[in-house]
C-alpha positions as CSV (number, residue, x, y, z in Angstrom):
1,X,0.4,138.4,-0.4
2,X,-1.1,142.1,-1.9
3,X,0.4,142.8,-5.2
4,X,-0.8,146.5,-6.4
5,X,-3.6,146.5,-3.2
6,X,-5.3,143.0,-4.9
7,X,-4.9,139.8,-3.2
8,X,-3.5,136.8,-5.2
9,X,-5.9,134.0,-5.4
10,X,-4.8,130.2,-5.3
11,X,-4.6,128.0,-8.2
12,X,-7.3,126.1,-6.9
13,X,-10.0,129.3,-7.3
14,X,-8.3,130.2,-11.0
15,X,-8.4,126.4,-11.5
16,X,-12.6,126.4,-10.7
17,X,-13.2,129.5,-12.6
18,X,-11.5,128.2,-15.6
19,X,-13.4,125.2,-15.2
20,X,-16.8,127.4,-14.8
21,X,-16.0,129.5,-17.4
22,X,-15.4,126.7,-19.8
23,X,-18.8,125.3,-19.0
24,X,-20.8,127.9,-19.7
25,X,-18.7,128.2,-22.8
26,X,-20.0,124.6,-24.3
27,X,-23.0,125.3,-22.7
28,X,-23.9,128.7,-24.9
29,X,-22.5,126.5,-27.7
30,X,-24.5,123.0,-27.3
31,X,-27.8,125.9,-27.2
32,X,-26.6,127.8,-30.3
33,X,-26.3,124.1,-32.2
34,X,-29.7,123.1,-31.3
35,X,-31.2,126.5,-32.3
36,X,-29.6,126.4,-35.5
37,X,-30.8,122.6,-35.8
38,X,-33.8,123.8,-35.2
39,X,-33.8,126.4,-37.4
40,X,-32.7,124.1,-40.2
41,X,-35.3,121.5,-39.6
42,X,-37.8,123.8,-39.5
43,X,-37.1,125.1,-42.8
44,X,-37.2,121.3,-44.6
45,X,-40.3,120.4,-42.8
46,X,-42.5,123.8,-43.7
47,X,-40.9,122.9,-47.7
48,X,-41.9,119.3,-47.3
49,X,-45.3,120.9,-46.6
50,X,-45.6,123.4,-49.6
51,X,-44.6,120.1,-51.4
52,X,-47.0,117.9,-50.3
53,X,-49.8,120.8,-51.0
54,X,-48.7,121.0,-54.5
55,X,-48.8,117.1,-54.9
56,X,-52.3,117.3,-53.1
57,X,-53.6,119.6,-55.8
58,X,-52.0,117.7,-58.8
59,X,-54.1,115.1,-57.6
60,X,-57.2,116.8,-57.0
61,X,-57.3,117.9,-60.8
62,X,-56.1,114.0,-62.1
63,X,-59.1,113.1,-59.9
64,X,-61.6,115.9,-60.5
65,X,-59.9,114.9,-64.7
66,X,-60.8,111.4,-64.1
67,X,-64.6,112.0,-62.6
68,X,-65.4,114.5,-66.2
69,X,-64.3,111.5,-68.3
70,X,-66.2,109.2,-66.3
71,X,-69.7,111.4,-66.1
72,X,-69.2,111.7,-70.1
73,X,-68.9,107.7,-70.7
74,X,-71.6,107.3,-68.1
75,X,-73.6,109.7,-70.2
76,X,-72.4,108.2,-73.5
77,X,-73.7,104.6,-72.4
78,X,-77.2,106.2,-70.9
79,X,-77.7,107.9,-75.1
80,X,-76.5,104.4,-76.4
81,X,-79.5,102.6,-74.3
């Protein structure tokens, strides 16, 4: 049947390109979830980082802290001898 000089296609094909369309649809969707996913866990793992750098130099200066104190009672109990 020609309507306007195009053919009509069955219900089957419009059925299958529905069906393809919708695919590639979720598709685009599942990859734009997992990008943003991503994205997100990313961002917590580099600040999980920057905190763990911090925490690394707190303790650097309790330790660096705790070595003066001990060099001065070391030096303290060497005088007292």
């Amino acid at each position: 049947m020609m309507l306007f000089g195009a053919t009509v296609g069955n219900v089957g094909d419009v059925l299958a390109a529905i069906f393809l369309l919708g695919f590639i649809i979720i598709m685009i969707m599942i990859g734009a979830l997992l990008l943003n996913m991503y994205k997100k866990n990313k961002k917590r793992l580099e600040e999980l980082i920057m905190l763990e750098k911090q925490q690394n130099i707190i303790l650097k200066n309790r330790v660096d802290d705790i070595n003066e104190r001990l060099s001065r009672i070391e030096r303290l109990l060497k005088e007292k001898n």
